[in-house]
C-alpha positions in Angstrom: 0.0 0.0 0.0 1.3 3.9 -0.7 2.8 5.4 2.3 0.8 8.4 2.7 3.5 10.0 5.2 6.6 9.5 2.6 4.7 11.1 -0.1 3.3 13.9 2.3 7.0 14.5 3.3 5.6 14.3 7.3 6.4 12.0 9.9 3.5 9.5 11.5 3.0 11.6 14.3 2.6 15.2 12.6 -0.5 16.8 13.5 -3.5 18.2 11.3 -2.0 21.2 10.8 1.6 19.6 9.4 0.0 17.3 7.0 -2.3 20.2 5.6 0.9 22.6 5.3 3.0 19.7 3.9 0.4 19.3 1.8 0.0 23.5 0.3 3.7 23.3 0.0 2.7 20.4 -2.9 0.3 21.6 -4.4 1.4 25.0 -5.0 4.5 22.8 -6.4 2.8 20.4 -9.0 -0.5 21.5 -9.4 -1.5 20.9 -13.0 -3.0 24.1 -13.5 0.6 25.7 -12.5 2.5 23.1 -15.0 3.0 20.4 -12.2 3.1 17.2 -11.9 -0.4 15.5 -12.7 0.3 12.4 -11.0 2.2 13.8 -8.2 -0.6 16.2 -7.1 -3.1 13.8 -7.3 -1.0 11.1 -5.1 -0.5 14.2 -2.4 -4.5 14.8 -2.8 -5.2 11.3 -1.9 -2.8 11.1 1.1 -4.3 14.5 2.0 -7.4 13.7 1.8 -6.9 10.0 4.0 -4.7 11.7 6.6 -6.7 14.6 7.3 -9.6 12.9 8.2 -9.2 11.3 11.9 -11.3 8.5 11.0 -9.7 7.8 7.6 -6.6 7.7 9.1 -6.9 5.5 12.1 -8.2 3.0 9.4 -5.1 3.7 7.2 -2.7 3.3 10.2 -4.4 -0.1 11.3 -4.2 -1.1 8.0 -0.5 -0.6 7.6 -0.1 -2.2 11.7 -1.5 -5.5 10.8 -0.7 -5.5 6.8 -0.7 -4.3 3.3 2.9 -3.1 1.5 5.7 -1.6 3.4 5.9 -3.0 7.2 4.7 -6.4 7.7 3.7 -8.4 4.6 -0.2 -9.0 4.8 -1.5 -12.6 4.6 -3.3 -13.3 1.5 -6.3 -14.8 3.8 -6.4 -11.9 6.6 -7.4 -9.0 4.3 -10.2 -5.9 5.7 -12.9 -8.2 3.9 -13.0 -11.5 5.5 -12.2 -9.7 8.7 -15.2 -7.9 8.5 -17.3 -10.7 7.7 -15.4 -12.6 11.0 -16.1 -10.3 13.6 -19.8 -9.2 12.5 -20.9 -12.5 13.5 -19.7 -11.5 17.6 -21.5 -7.9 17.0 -24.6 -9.5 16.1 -24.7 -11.5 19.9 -24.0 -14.9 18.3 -21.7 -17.6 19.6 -20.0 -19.0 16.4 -17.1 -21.7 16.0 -13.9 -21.0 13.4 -14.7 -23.9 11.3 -18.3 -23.5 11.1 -17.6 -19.7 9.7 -14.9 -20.6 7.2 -14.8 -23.3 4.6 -11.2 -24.5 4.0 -9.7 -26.9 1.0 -8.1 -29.6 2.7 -5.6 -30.0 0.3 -2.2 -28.6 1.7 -1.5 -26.9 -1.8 -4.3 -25.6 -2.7 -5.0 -21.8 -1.5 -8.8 -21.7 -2.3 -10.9 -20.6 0.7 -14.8 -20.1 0.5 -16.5 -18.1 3.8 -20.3 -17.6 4.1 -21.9 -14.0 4.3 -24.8 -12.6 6.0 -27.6 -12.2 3.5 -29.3 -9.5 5.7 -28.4 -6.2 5.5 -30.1 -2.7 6.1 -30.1 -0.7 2.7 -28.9 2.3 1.8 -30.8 5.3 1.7 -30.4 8.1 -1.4 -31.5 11.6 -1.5 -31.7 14.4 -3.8 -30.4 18.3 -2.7 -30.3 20.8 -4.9 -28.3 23.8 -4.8 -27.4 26.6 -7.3 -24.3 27.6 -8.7 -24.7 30.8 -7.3 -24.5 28.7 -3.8 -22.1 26.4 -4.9 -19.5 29.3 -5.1 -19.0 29.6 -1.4 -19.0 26.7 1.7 -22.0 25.8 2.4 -23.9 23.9 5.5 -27.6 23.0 4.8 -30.2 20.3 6.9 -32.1 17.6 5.3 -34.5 15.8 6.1 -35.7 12.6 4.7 -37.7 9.6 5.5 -36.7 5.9 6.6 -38.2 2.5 5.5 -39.3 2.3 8.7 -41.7 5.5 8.6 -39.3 7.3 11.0 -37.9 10.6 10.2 -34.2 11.6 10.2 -32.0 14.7 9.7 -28.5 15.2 8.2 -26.3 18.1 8.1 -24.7 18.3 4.4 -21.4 20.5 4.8 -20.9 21.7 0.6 -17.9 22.4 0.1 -17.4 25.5 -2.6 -16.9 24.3 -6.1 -19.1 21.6 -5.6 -19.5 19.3 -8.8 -23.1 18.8 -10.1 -23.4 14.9 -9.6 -21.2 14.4 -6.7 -22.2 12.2 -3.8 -21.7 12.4 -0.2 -21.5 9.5 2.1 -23.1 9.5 5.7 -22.1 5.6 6.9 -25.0 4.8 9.6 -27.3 6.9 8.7 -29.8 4.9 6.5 -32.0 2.2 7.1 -32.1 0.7 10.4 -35.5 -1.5 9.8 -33.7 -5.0 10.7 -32.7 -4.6 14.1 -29.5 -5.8 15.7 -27.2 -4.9 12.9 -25.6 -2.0 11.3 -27.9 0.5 9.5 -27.4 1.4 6.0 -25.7 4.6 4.8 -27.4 7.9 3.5 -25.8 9.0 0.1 -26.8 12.6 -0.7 -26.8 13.4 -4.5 -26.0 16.9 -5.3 -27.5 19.0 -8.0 -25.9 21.9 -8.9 -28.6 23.8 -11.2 -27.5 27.0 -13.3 -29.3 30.3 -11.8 -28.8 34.5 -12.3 -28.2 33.8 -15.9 -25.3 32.0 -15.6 -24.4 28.7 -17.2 -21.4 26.4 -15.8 -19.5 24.2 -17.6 -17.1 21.9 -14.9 -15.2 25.1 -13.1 -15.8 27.5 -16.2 -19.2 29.7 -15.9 -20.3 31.4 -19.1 -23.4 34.6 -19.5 -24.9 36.0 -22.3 -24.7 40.3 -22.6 -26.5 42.3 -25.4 -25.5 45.8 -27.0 -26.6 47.7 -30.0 -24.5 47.8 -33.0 -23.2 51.0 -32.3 -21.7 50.0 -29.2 -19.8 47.0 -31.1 -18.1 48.8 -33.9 -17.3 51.6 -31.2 -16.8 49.4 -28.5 -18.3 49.8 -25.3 -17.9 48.9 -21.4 -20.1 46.1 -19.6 -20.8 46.3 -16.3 -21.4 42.8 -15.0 -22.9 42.0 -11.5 -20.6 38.4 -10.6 -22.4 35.3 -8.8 -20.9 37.0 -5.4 -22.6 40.0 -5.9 -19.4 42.4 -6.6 -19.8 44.8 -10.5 -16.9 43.9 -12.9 -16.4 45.9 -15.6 -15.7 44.1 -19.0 -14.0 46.2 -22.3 -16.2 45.2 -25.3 -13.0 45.9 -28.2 -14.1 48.1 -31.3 -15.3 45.9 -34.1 -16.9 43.0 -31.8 -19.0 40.7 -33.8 -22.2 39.2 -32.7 -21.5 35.6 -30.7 -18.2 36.9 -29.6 -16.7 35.0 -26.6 -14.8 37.5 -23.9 -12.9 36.2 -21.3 -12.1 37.4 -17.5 -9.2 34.9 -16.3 -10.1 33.9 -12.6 -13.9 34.6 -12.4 -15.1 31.0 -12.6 -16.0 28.1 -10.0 -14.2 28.2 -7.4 -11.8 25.3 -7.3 -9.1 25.3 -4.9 -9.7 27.9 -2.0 -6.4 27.6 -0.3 -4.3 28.0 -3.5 -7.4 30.6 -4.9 -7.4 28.9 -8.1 -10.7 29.2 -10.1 -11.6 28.9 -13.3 -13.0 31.3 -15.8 -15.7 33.5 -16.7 -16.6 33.6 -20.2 -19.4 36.2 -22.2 -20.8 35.8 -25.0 -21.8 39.5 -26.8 -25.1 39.3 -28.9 -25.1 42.5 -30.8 -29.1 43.8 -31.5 -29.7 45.3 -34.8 -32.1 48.2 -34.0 -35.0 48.7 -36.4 -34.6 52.6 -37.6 -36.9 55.1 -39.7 -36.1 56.5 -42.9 -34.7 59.5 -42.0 -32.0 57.4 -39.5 -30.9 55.2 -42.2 -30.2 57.8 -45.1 -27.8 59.4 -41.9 -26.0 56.0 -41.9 -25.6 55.3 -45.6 -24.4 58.7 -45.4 -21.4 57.9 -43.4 
């Protein structure tokens, strides 16, 4: 298994803070966007991501204590599976012999093993929450509520982190269905829907609006003033000459996508140039010209 604290650069005692630094000092190193390293970012974005967590990484850590690459060799029977399967029988209150869990080929050189699984299980549960982008560009923390099998209502905090990608799923692990008793519930996966709003689109981390001005302000040019997703006026030069369908850019005004690092990605409009109906009079002045 990787050795999340070699490719952190951190020892296995450094705290939260260290491995978050260690971490920064990465990414600002071989982030893609800055012409890094792809696969080197996205290796330190794993181990940052495990070792961060408390949780996460107490499982990481007893997984490197009793096996997996680097320290001692695992045993191809003992993996995270079959323990799991092992032990649920003693959390479910049942007394259980070895040989009556586990199945084992008799034959000395043979390596085939069989063990039987609990059919039961409580399902998961999956919700729906909607958001919109003009949301999704900051942290957000918003309640659910939703019902279980059993007819008993629940709630769940939801903690949207900003950026957040339409489609992405967060895991709550106990949280769903708990209508057979005396074993673990199910898990609550929340769906997120990221839905366009304030007249802007989003593609991935890029967000794009239309703007209209009169043909007069395109061969001129002309100035936009733009109100942004985070409520702040830009102001946007519209070149002399600009053709209908032209795409401006403004680097930086996008989805947010890494906070720490402020990387973002951009904002893009698209100028639709209205041909205004004139009288007579106006258009002999402009064949005139």
């Amino acid at each position: 298994m990787k050795d999340y604290y070699k490719i952190l650069g951190v020892g296995e005692t450094a705290t939260t803070d260290q491995i978050k630094k260690a971490f920064k000092d990465i990414a600002k190193k071989e982030h893609p966007d800055r012409g890094g390293n792809k696969d080197k970012f996205q290796e330190a974005n794993e181990a940052h991501d495990t070792l961060k967590n408390s949780q996460k990484r107490h499982d990481y850590d007893t997984q490197r204590k009793f096996g997996g690459s680097g320290g001692q060799g695992q045993h191809p029977f003992f993996n995270e599976d079959v323990f799991g399967d092992f032990f649920s029988g003693f959390q479910q209150g049942g007394d259980m012999d070895f040989n009556s869990r586990f199945n084992f080929n008799n034959n000395p050189h043979s390596r085939t093993r069989t063990f039987r699984s609990n059919p039961q299980a409580n399902r998961n549960i999956q919700v729906r929450m909607a958001i919109s982008i003009k949301e999704a560009m900051m942290n957000n923390e918003k309640t659910i509520n939703y019902k279980l099998p059993s007819g008993r209502d629940e709630f769940a905090t939801v903690k949207i982190p900003a950026g957040v990608q339409h489609g992405v799923t967060f895991k709550f692990a106990g949280m769903g269905d708990d209508s057979i008793k005396n074993i673990p519930r199910g898990d609550l996966m929340v769906q997120m829907s990221v839905l366009d709003s304030d007249g802007y689109t989003r593609k991935v981390n890029d967000l794009y609006t239309d703007k209209t001005i009169n043909c007069f302000q395109a061969i001129r040019g002309h100035e936009l003033k733009l109100k942004t997703l985070e409520d702040s006026v830009i102001t946007v030069k519209v070149p002399a000459g600009t053709q209908h369908g032209t795409l401006l850019s403004v680097k930086g005004k996008g989805m947010p996508v890494h906070r720490t690092l402020n990387i973002r990605g951009n904002l893009y409009i698209r100028v639709l140039v209205l041909i205004p109906q004139l009288s007579t009079a106006d258009l002999k002045k402009i064949k005139d010209l």
